[in-house]
MMTF fields as JSON, N, C-alpha, C and O atoms, coordinates in Angstrom:
{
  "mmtfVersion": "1.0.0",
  "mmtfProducer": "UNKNOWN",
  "numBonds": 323,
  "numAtoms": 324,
  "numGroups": 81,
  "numChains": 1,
  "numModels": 1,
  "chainsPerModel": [1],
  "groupsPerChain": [81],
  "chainIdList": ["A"],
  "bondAtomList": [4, 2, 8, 6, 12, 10, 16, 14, 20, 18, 24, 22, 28, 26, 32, 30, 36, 34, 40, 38, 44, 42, 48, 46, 52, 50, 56, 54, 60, 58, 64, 62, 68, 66, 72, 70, 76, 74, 80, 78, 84, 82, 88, 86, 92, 90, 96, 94, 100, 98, 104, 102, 108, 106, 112, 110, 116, 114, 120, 118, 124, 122, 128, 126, 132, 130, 136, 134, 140, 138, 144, 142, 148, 146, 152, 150, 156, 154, 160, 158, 164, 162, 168, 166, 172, 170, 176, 174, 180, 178, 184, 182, 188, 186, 192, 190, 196, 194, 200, 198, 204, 202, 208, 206, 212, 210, 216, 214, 220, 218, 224, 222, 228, 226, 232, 230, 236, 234, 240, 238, 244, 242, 248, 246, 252, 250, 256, 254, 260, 258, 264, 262, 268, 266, 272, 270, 276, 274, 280, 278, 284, 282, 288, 286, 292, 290, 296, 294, 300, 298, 304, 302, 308, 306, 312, 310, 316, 314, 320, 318],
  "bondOrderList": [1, 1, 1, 1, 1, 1, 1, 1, 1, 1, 1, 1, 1, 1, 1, 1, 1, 1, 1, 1, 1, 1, 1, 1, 1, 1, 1, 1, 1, 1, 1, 1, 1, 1, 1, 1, 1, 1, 1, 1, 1, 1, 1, 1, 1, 1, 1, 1, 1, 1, 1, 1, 1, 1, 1, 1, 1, 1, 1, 1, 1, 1, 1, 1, 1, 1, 1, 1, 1, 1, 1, 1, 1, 1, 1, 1, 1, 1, 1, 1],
  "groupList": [{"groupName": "UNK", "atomNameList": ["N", "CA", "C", "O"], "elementList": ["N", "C", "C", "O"], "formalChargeList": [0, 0, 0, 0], "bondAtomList": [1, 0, 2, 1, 3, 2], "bondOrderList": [1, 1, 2], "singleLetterCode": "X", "chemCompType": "L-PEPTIDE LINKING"}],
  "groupTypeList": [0, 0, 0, 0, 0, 0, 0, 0, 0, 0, 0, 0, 0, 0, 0, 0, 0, 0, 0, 0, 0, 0, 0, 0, 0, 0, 0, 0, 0, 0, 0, 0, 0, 0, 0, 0, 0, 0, 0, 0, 0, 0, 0, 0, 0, 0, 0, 0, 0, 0, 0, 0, 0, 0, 0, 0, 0, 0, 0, 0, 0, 0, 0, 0, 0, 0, 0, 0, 0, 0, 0, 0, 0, 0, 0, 0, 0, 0, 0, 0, 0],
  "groupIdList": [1, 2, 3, 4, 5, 6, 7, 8, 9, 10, 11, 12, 13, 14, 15, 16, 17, 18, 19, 20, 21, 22, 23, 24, 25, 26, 27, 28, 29, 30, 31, 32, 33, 34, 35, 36, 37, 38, 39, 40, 41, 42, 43, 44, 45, 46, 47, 48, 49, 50, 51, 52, 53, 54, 55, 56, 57, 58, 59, 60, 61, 62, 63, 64, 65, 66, 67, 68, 69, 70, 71, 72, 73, 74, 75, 76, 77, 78, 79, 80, 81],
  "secStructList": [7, 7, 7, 1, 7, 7, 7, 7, 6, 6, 6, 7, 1, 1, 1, 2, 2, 2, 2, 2, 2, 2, 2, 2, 2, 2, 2, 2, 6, 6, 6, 6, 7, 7, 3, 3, 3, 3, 3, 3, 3, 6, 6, 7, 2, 2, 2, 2, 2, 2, 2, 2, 6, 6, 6, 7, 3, 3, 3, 3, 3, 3, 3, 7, 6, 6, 7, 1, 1, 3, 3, 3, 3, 3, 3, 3, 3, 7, 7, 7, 7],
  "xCoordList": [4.507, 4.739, 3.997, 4.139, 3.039, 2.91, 2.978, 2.919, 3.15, 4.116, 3.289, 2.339, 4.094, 3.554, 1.753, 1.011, 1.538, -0.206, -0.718, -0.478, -1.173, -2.021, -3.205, -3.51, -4.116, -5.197, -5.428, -5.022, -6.179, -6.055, -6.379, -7.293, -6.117, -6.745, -8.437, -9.281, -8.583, -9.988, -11.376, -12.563, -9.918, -11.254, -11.11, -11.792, -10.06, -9.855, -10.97, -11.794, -11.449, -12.115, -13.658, -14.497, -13.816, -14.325, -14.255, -15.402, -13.736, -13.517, -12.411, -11.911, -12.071, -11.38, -10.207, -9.903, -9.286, -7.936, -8.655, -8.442, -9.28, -9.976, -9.829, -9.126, -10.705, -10.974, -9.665, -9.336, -8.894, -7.543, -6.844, -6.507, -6.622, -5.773, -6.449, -5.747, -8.127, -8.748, -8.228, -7.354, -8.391, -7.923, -6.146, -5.815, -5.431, -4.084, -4.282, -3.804, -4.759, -4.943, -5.705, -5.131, -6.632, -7.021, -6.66, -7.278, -5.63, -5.033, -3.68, -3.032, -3.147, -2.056, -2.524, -1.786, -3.693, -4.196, -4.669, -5.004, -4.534, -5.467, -3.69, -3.694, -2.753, -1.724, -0.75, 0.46, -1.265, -0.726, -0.067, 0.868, -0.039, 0.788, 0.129, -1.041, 0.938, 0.617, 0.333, -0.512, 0.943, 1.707, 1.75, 2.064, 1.28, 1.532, 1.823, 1.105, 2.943, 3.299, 3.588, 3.999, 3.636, 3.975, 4.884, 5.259, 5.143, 5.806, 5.285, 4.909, 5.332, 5.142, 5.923, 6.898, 6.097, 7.14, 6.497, 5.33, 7.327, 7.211, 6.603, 6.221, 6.61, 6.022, 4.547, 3.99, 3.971, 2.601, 2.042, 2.468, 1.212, 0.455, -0.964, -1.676, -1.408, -3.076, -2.707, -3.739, -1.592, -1.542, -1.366, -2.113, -0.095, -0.284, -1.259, -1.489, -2.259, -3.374, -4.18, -4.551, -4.478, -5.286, -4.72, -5.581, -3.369, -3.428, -3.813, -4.411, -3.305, -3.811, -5.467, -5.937, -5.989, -7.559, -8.102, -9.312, -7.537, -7.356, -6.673, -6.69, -5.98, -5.365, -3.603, -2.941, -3.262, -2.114, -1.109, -1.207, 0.012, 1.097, 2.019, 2.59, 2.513, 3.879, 5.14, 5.44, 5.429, 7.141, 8.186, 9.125, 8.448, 9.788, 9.915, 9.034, 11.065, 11.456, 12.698, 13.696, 12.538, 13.891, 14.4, 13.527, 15.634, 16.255, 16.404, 17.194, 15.761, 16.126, 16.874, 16.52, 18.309, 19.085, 18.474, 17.517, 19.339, 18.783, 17.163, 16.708, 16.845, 15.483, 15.891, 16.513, 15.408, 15.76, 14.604, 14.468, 13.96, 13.041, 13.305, 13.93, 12.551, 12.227, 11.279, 10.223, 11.338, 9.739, 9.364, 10.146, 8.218, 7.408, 7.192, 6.806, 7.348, 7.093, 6.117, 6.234, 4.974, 3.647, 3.308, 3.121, 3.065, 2.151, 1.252, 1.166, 0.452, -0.855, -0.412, 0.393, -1.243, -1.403, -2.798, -3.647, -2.798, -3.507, -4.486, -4.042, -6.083, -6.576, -6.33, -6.381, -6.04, -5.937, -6.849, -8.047, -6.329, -7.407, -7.744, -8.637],
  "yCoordList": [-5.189, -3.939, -2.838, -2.573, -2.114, -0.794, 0.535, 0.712, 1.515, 2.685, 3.854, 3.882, 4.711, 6.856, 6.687, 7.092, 6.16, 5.512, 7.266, 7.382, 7.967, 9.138, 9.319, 8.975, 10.127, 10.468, 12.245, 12.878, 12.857, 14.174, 14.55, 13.78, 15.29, 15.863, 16.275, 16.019, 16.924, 17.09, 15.777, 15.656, 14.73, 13.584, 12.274, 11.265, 12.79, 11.817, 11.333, 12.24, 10.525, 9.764, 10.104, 10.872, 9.701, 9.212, 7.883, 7.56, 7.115, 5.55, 5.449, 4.347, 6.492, 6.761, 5.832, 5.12, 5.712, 5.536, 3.451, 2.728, 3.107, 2.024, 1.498, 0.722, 2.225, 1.333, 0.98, -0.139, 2.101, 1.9, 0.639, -0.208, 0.685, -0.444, -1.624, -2.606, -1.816, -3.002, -3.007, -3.864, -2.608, -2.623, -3.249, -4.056, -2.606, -3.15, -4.738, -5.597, -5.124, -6.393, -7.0, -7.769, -6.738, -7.965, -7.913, -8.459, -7.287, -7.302, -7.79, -8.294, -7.781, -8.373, -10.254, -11.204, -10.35, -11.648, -12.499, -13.662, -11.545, -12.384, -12.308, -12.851, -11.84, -12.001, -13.137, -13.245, -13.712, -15.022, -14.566, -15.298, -13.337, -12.587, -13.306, -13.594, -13.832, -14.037, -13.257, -13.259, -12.765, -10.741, -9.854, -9.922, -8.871, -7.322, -6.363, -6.162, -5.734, -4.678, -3.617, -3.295, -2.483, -1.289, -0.716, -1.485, 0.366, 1.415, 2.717, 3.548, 2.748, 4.512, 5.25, 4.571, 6.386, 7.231, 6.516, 6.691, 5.914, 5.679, 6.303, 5.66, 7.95, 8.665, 8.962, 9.874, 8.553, 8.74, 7.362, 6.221, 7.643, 6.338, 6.677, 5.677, 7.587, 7.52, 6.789, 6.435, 6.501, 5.935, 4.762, 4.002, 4.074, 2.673, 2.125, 0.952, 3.133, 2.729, 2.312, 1.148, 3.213, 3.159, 1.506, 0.63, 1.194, 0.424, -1.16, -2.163, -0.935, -2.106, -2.716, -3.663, -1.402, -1.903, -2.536, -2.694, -2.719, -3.412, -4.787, -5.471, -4.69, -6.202, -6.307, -7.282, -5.057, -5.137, -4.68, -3.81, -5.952, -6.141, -5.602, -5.681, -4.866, -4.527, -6.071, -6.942, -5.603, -7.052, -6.477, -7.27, -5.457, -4.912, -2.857, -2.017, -2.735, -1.213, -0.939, -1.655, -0.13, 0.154, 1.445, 2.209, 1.95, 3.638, 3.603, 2.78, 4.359, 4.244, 5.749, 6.699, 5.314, 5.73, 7.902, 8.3, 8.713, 9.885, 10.911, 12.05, 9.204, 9.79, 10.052, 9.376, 10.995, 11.61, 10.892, 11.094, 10.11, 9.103, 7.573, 7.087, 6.895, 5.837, 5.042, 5.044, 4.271, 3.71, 2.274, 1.632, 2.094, 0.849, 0.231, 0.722, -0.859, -1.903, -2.831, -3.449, -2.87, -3.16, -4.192, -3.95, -5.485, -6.377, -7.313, -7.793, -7.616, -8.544, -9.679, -9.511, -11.191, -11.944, -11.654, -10.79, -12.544, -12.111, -13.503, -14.634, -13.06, -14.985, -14.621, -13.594, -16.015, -16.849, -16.034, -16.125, -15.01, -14.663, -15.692, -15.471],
  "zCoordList": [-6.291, -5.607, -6.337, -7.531, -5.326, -6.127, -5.216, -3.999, -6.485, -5.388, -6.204, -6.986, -5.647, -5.78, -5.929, -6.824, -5.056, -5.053, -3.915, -2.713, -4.491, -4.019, -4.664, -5.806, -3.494, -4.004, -3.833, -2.859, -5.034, -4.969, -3.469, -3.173, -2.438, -1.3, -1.331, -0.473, -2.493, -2.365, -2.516, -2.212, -3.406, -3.784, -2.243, -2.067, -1.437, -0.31, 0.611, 0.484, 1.39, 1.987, 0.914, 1.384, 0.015, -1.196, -1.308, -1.619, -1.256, -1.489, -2.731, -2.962, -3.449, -4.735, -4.53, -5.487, -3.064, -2.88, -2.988, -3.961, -1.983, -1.767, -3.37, -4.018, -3.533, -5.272, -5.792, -6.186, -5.758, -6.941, -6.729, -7.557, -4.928, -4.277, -4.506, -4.75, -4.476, -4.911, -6.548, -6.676, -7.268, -8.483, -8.926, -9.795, -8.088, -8.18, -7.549, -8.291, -6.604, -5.996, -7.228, -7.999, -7.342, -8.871, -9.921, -10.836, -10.086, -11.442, -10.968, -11.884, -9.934, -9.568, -9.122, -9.384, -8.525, -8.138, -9.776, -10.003, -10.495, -11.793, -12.797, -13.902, -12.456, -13.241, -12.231, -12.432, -11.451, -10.39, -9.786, -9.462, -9.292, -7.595, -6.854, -7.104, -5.531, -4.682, -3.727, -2.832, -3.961, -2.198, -3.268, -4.457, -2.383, -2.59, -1.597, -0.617, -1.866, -1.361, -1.322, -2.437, -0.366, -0.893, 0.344, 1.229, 0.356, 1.263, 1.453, 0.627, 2.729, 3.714, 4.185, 4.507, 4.45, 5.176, 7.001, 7.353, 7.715, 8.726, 10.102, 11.08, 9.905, 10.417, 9.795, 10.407, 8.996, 8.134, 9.225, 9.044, 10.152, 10.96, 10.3, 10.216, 9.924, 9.418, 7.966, 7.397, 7.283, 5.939, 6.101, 5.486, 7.171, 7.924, 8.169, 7.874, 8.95, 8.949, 8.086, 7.935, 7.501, 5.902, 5.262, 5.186, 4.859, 4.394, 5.483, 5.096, 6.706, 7.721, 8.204, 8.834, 7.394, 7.63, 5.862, 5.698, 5.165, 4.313, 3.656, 2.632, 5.143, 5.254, 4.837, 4.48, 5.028, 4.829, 6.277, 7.143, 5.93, 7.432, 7.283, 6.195, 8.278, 8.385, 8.683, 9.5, 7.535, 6.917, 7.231, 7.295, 7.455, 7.748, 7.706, 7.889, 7.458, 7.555, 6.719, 6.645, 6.286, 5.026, 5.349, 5.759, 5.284, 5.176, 3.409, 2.946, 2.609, 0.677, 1.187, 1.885, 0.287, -0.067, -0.209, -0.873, 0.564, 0.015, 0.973, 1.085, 1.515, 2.338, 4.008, 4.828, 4.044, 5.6, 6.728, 7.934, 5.923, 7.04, 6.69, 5.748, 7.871, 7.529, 7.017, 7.65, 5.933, 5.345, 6.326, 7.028, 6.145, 6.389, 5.524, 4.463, 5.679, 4.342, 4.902, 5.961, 3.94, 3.724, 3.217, 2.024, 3.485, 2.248, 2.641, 3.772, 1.508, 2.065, 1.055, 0.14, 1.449, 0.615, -0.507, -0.291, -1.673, -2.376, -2.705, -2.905, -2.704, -2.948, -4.584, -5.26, -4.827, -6.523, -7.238, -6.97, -8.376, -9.308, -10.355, -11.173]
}
């Protein structure tokens, strides 16, 4: 799982966000994760997005305790690092 994953506003559609998430995937694929996942505020569809053109599925939906929305829950498989 990885989480509070932002990119500054000014450095956005840069590839900056791309890289990081490639980065968490091979360091999670080379420590023998299989899946990775993360979470969205359910109303964020350009961030759903963002992560679905990268290969990541919507698995389910959560209410966390305290949040006045609903999240999306996110994950991809990972090939064998």
């Amino acid at each position: 799982y990885f989480g509070q994953f932002a990119v500054d506003p000014a450095r956005q559609r840069s590839g900056l966000g791309s890289e990081l998430i490639a980065l968490a995937e091979s360091r999670a694929a080379a420590d023998g994760k299989r899946e990775l996942a993360c979470d969205t505020a359910a109303p964020a569809d350009r961030l759903i997005h963002f992560y679905e053109t990268r290969g990541y599925r919507v698995v389910g939906r959560h209410q966390w305790p305290g949040k006045t929305y609903e999240s999306v829950v996110l994950s991809k498989h990972l090939a064998p690092g």
